[in-house]
mmCIF file as Biopython writes it, N, C-alpha, C and O atoms, coordinates in Angstrom:
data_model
#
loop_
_atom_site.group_PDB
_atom_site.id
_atom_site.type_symbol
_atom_site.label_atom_id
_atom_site.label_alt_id
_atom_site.label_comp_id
_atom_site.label_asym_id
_atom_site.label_entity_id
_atom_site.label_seq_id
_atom_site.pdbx_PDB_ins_code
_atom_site.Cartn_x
_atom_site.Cartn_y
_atom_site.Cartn_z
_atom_site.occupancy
_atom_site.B_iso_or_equiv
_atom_site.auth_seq_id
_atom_site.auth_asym_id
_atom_site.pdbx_PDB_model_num
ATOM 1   N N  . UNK A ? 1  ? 81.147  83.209  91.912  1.0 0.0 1  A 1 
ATOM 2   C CA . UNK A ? 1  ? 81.825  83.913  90.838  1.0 0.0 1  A 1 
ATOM 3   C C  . UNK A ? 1  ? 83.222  83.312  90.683  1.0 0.0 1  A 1 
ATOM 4   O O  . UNK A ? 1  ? 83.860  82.896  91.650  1.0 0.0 1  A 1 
ATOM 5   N N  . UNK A ? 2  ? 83.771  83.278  89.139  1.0 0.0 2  A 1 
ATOM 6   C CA . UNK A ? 2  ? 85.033  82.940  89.108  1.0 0.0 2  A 1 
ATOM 7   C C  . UNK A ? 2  ? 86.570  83.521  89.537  1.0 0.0 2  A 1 
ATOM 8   O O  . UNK A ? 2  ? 86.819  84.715  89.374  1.0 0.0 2  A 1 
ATOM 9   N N  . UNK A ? 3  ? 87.452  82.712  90.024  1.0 0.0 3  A 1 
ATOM 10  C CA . UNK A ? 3  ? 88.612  84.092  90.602  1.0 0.0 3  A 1 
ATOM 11  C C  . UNK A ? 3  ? 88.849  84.760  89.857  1.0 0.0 3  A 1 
ATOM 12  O O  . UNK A ? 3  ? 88.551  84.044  88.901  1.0 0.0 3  A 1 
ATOM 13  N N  . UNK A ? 4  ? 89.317  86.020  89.252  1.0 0.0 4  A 1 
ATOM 14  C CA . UNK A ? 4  ? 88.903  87.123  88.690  1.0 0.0 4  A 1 
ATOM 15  C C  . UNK A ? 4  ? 90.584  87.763  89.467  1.0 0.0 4  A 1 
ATOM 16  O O  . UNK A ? 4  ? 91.004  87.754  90.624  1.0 0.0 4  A 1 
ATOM 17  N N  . UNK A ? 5  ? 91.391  88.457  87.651  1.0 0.0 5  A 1 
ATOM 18  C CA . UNK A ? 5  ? 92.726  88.565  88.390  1.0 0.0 5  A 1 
ATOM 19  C C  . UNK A ? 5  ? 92.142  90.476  88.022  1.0 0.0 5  A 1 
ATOM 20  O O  . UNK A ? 5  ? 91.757  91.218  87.117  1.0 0.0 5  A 1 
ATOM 21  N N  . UNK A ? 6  ? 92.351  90.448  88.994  1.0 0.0 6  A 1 
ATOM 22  C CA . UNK A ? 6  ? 91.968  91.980  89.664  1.0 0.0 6  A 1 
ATOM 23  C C  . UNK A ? 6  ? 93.462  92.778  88.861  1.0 0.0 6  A 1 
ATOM 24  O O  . UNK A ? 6  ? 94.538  92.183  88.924  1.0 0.0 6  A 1 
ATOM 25  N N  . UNK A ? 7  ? 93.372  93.956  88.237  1.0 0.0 7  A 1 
ATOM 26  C CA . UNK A ? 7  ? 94.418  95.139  88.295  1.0 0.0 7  A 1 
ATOM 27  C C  . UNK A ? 7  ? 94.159  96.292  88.317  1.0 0.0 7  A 1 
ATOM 28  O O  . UNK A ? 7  ? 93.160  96.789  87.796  1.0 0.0 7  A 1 
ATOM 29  N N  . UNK A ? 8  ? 95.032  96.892  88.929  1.0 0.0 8  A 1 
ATOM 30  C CA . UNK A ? 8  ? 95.081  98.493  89.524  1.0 0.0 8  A 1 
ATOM 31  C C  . UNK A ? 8  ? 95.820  99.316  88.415  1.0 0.0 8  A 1 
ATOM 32  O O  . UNK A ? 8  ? 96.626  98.989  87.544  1.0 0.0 8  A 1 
ATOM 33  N N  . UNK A ? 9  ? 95.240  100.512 88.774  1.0 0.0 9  A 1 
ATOM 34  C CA . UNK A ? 9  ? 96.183  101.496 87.970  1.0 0.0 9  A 1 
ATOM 35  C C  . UNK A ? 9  ? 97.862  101.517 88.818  1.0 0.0 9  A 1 
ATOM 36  O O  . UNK A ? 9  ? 98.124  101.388 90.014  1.0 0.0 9  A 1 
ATOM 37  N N  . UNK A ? 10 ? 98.538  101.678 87.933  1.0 0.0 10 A 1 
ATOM 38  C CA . UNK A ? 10 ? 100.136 101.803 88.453  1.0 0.0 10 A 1 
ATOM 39  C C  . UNK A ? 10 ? 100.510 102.838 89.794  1.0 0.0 10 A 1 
ATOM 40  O O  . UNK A ? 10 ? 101.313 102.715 90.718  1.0 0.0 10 A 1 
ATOM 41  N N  . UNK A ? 11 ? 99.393  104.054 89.382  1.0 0.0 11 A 1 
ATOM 42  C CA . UNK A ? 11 ? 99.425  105.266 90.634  1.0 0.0 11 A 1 
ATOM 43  C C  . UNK A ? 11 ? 98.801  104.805 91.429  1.0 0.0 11 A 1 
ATOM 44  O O  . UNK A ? 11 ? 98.656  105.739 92.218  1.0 0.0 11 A 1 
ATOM 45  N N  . UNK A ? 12 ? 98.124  103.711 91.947  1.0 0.0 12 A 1 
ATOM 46  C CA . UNK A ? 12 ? 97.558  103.117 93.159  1.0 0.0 12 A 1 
ATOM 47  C C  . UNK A ? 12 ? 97.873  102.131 93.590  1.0 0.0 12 A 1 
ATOM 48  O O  . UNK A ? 12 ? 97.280  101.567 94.510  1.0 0.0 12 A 1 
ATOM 49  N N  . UNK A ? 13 ? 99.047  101.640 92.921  1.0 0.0 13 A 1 
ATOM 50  C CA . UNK A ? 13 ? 100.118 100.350 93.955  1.0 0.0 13 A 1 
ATOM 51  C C  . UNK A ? 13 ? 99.829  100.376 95.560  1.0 0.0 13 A 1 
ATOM 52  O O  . UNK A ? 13 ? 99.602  99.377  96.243  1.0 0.0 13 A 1 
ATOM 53  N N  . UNK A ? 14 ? 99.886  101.781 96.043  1.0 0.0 14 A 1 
ATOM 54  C CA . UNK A ? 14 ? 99.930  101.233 97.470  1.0 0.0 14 A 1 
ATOM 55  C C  . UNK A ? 14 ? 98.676  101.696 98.328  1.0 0.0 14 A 1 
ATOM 56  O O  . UNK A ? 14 ? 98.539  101.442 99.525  1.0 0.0 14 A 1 
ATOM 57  N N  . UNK A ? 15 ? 97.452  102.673 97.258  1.0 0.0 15 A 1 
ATOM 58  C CA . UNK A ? 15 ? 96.421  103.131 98.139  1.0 0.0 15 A 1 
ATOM 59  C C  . UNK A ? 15 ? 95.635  101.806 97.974  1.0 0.0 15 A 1 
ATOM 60  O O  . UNK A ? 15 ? 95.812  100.770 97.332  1.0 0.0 15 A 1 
ATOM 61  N N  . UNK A ? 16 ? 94.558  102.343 98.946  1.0 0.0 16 A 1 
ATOM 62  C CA . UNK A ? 16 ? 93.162  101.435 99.578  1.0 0.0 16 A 1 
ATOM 63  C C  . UNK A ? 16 ? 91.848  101.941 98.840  1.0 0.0 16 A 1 
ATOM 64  O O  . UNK A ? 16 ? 90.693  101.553 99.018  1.0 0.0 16 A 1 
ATOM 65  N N  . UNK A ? 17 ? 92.380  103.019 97.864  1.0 0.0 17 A 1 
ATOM 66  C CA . UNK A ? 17 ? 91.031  103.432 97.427  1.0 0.0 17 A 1 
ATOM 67  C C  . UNK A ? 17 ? 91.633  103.823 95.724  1.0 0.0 17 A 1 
ATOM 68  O O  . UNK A ? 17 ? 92.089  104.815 95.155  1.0 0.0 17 A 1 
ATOM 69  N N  . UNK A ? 18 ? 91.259  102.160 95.308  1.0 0.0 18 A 1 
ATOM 70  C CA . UNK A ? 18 ? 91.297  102.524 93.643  1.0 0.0 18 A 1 
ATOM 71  C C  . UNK A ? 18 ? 90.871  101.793 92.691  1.0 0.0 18 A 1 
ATOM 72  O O  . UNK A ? 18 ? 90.941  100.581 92.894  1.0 0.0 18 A 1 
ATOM 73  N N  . UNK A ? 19 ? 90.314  102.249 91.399  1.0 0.0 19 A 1 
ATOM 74  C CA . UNK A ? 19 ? 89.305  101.273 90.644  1.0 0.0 19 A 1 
ATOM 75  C C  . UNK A ? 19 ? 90.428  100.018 90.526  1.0 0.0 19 A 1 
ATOM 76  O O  . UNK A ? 19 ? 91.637  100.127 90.732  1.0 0.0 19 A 1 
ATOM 77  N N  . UNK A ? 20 ? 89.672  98.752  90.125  1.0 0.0 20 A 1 
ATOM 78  C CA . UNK A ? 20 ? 90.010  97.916  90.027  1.0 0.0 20 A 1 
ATOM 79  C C  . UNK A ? 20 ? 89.259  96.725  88.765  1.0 0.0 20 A 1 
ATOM 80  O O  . UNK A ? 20 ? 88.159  96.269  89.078  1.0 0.0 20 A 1 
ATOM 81  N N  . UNK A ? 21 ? 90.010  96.167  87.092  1.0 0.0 21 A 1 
ATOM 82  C CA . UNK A ? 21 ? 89.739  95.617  86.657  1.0 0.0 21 A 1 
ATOM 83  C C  . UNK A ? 21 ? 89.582  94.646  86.460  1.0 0.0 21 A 1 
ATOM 84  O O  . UNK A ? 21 ? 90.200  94.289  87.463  1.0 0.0 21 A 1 
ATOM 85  N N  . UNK A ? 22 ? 89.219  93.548  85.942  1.0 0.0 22 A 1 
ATOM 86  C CA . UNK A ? 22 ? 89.643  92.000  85.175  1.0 0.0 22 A 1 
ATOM 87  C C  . UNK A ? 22 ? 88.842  91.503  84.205  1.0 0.0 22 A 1 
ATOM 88  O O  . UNK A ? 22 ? 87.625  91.378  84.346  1.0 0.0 22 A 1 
ATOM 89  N N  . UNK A ? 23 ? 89.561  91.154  83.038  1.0 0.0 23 A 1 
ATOM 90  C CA . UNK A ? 23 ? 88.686  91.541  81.476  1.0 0.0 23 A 1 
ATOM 91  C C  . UNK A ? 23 ? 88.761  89.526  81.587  1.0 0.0 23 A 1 
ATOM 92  O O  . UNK A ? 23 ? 89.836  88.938  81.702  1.0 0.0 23 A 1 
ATOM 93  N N  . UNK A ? 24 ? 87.404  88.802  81.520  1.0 0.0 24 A 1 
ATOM 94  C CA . UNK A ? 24 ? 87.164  87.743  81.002  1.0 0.0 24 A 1 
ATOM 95  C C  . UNK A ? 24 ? 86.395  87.428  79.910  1.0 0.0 24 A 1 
ATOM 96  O O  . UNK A ? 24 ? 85.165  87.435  79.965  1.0 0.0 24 A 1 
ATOM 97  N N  . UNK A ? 25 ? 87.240  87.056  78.571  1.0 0.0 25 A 1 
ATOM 98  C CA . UNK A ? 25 ? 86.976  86.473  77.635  1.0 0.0 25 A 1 
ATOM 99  C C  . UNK A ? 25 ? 86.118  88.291  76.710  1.0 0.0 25 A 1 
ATOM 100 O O  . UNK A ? 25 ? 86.802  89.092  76.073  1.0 0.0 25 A 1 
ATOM 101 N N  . UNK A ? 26 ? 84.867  88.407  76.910  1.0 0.0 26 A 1 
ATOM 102 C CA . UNK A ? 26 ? 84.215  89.501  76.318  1.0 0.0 26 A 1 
ATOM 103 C C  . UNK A ? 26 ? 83.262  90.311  77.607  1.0 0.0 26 A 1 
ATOM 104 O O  . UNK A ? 26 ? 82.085  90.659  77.506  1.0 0.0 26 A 1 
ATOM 105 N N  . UNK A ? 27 ? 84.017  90.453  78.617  1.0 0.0 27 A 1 
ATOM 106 C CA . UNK A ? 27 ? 83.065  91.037  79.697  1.0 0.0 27 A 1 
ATOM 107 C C  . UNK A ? 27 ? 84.573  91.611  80.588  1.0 0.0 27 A 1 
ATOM 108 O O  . UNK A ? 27 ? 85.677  91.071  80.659  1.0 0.0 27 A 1 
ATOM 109 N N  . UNK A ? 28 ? 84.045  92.977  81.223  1.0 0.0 28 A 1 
ATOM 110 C CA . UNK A ? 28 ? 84.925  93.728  81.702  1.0 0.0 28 A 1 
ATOM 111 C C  . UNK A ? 28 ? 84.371  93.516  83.441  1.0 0.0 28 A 1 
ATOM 112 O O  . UNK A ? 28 ? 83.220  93.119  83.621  1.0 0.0 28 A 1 
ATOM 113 N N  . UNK A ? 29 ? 84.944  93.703  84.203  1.0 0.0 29 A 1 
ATOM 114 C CA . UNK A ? 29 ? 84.871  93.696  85.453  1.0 0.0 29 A 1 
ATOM 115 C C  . UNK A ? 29 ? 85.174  95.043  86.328  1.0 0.0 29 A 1 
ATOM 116 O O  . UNK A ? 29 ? 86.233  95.664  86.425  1.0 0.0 29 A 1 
ATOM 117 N N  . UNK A ? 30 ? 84.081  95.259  86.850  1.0 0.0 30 A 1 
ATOM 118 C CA . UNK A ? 30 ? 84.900  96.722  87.384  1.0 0.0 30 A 1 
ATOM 119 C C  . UNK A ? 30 ? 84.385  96.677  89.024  1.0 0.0 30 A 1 
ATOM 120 O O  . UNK A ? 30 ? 83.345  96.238  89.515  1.0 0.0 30 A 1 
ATOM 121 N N  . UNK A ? 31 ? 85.739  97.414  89.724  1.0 0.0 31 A 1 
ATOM 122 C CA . UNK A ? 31 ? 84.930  97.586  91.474  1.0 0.0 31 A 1 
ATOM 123 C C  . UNK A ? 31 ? 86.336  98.429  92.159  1.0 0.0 31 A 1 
ATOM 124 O O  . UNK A ? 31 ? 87.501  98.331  91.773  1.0 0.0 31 A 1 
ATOM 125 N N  . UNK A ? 32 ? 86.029  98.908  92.803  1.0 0.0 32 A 1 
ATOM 126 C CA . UNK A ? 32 ? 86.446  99.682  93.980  1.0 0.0 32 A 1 
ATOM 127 C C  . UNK A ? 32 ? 87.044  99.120  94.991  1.0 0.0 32 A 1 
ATOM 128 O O  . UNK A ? 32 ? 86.515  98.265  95.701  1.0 0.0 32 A 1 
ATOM 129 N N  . UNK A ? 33 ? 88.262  99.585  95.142  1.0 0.0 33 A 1 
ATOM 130 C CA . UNK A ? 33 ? 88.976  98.575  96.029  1.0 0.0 33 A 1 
ATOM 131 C C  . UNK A ? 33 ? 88.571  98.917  97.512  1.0 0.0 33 A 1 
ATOM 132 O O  . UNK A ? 33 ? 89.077  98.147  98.329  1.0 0.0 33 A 1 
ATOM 133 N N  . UNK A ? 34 ? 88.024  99.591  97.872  1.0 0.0 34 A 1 
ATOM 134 C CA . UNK A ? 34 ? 87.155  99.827  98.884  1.0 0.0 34 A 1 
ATOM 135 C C  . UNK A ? 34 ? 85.715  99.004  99.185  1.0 0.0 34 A 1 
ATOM 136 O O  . UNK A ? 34 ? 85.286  98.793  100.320 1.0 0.0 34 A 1 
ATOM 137 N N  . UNK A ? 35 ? 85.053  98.578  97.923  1.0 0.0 35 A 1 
ATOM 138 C CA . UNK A ? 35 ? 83.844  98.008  98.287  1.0 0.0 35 A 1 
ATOM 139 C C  . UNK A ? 35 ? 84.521  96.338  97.119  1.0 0.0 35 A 1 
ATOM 140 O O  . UNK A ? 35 ? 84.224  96.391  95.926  1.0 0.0 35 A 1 
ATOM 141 N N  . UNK A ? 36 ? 85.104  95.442  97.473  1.0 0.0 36 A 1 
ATOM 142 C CA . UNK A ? 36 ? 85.981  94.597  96.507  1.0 0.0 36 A 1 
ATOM 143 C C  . UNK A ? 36 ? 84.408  93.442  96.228  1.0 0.0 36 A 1 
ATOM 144 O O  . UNK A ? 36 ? 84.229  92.834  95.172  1.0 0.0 36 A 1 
ATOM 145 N N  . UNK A ? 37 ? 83.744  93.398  97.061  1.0 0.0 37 A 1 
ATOM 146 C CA . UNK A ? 37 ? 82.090  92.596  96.513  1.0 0.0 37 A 1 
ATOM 147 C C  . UNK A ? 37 ? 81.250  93.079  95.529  1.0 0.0 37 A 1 
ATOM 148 O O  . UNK A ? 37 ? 80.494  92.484  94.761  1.0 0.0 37 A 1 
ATOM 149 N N  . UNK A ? 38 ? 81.535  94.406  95.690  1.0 0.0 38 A 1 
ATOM 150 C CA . UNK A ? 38 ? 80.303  95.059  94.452  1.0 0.0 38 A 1 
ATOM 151 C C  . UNK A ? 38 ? 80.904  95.387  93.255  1.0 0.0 38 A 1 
ATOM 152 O O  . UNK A ? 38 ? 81.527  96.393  92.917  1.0 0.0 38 A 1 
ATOM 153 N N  . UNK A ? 39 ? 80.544  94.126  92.526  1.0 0.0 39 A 1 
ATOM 154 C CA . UNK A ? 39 ? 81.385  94.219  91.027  1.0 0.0 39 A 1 
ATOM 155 C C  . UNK A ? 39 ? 79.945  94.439  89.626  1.0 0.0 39 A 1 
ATOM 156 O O  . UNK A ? 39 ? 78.951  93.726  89.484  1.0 0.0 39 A 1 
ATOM 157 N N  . UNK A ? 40 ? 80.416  95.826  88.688  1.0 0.0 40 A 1 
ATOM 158 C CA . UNK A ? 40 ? 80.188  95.701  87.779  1.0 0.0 40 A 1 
ATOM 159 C C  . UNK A ? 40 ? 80.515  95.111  86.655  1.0 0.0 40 A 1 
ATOM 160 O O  . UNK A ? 40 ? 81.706  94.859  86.475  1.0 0.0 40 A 1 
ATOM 161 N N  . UNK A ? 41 ? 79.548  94.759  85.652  1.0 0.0 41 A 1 
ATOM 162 C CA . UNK A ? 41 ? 80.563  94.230  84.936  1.0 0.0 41 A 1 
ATOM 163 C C  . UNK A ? 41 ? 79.927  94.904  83.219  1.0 0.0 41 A 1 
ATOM 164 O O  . UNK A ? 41 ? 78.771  95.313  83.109  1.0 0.0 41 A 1 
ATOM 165 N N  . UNK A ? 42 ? 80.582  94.901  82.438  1.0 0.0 42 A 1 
ATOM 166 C CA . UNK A ? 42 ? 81.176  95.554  80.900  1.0 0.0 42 A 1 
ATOM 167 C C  . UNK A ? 42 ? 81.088  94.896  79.744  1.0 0.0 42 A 1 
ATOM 168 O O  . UNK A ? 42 ? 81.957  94.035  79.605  1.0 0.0 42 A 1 
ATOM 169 N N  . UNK A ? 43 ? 80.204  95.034  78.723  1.0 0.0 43 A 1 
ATOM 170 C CA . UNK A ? 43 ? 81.241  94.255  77.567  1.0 0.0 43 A 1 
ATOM 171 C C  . UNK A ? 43 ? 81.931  95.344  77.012  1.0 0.0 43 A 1 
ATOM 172 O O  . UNK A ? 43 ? 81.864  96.572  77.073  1.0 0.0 43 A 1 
ATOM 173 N N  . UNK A ? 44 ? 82.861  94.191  76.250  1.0 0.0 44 A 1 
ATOM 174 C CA . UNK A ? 44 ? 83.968  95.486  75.481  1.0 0.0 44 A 1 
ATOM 175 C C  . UNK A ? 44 ? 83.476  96.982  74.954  1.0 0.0 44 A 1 
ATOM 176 O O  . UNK A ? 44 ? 84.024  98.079  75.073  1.0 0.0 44 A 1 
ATOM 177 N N  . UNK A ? 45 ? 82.527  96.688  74.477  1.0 0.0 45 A 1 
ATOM 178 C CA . UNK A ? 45 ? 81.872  97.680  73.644  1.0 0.0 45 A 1 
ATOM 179 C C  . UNK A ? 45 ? 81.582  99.179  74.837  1.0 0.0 45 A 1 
ATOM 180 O O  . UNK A ? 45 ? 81.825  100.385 74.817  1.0 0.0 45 A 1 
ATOM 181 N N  . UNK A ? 46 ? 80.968  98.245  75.730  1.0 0.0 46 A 1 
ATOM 182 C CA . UNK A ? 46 ? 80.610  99.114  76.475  1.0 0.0 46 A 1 
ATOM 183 C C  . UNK A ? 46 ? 81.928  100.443 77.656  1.0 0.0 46 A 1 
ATOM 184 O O  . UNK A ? 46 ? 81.667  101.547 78.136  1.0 0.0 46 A 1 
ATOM 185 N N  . UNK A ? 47 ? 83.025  99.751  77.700  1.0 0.0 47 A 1 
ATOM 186 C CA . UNK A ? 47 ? 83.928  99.605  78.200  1.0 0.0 47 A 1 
ATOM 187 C C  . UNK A ? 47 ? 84.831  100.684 77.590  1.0 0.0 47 A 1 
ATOM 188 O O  . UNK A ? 47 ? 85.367  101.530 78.306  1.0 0.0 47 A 1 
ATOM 189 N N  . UNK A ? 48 ? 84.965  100.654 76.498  1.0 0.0 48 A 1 
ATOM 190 C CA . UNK A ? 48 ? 85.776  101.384 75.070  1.0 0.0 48 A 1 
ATOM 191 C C  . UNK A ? 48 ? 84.921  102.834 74.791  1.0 0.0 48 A 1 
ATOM 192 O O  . UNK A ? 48 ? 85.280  103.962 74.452  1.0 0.0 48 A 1 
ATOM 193 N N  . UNK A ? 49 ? 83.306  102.075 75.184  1.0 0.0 49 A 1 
ATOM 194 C CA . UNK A ? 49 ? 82.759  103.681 75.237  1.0 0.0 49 A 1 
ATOM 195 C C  . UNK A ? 49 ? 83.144  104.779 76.642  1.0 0.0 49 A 1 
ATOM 196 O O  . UNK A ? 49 ? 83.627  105.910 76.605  1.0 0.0 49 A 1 
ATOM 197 N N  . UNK A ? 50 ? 82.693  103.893 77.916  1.0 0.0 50 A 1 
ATOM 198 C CA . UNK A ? 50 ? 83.370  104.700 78.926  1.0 0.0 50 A 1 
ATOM 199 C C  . UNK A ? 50 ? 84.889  105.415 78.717  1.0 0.0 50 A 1 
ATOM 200 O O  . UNK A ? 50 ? 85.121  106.602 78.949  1.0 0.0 50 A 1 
ATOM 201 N N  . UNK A ? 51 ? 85.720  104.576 78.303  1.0 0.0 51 A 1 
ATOM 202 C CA . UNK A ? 51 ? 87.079  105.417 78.146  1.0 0.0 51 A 1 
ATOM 203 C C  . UNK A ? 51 ? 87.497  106.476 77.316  1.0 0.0 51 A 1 
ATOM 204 O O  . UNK A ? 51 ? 88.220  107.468 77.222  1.0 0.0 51 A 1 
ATOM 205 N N  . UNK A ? 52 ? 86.472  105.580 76.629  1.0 0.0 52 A 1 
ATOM 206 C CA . UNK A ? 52 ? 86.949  107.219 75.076  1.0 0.0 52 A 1 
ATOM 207 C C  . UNK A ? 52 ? 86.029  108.443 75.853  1.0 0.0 52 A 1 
ATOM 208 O O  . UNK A ? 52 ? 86.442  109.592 75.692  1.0 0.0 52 A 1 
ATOM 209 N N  . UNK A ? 53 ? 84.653  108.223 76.787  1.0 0.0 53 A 1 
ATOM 210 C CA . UNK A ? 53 ? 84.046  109.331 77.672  1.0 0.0 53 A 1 
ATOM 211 C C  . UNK A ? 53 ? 84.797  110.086 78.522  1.0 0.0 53 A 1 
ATOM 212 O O  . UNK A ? 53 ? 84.690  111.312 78.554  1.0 0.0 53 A 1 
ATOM 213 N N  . UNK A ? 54 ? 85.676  109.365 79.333  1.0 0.0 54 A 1 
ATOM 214 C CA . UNK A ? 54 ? 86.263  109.457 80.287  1.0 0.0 54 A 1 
ATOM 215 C C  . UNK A ? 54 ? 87.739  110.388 79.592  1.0 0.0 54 A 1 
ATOM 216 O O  . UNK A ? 54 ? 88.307  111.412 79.970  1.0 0.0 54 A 1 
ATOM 217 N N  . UNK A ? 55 ? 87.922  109.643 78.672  1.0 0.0 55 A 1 
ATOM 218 C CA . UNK A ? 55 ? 89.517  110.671 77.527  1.0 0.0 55 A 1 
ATOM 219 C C  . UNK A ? 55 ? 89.262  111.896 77.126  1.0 0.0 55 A 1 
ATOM 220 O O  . UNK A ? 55 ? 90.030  112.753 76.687  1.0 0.0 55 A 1 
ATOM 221 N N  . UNK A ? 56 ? 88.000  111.919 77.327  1.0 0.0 56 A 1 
ATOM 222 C CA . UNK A ? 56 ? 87.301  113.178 75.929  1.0 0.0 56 A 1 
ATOM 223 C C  . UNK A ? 56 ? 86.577  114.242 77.262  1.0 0.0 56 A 1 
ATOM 224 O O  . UNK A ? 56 ? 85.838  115.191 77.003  1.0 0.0 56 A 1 
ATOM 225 N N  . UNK A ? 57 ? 86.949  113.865 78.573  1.0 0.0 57 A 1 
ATOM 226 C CA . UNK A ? 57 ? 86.202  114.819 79.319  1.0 0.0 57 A 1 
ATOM 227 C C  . UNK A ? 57 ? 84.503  114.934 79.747  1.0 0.0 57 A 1 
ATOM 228 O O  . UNK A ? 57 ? 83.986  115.660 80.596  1.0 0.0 57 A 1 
ATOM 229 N N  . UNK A ? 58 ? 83.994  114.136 79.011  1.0 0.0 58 A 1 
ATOM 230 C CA . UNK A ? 58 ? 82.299  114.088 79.741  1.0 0.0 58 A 1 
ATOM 231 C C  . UNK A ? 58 ? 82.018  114.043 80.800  1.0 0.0 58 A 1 
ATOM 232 O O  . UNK A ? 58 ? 81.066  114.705 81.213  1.0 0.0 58 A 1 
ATOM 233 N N  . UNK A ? 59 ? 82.728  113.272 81.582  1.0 0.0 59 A 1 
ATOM 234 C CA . UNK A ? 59 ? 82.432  112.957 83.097  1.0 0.0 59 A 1 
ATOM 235 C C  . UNK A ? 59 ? 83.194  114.114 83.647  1.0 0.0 59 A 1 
ATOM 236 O O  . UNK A ? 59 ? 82.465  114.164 84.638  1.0 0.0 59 A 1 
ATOM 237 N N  . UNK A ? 60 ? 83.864  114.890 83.813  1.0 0.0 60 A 1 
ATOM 238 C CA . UNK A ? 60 ? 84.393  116.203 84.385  1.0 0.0 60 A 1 
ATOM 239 C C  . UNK A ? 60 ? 83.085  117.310 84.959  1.0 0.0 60 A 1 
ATOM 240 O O  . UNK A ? 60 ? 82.082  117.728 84.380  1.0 0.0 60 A 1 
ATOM 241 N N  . UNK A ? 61 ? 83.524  117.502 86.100  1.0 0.0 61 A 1 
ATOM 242 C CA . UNK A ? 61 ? 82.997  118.572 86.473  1.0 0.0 61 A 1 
ATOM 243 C C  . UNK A ? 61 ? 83.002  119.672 86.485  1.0 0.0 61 A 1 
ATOM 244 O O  . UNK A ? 61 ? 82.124  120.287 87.091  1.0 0.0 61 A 1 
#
């Protein structure tokens, strides 16, 4: 796989346990800074849908 510039959310500068991105070209990258091998990956489309899910409360318990 290609090096892949990993970023964190700003509130997890210093934990060990936080999602982690890197957007190449039309594909999103996603993984857990806990498990840093097991990478999903996104296209935009798909990506824009999780967040607007994630903004709008679906995933809430």
């Amino acid at each position: 796989m290609e090096e892949l510039a990993w970023q964190r959310p700003s509130r997890c500068a210093d934990s060990s346990n936080c999602p982690e991105v890197a957007v190449t070209g039309d594909t999103v990258h996603l993984r857990s800074s806990l498990r840093p091998t097991e990478v999903t990956q996104l296209t935009l489309t798909e990506w824009r849908d999780l967040l607007a899910g994630i903004r709008n409360g679906e995933f809430d318990a």
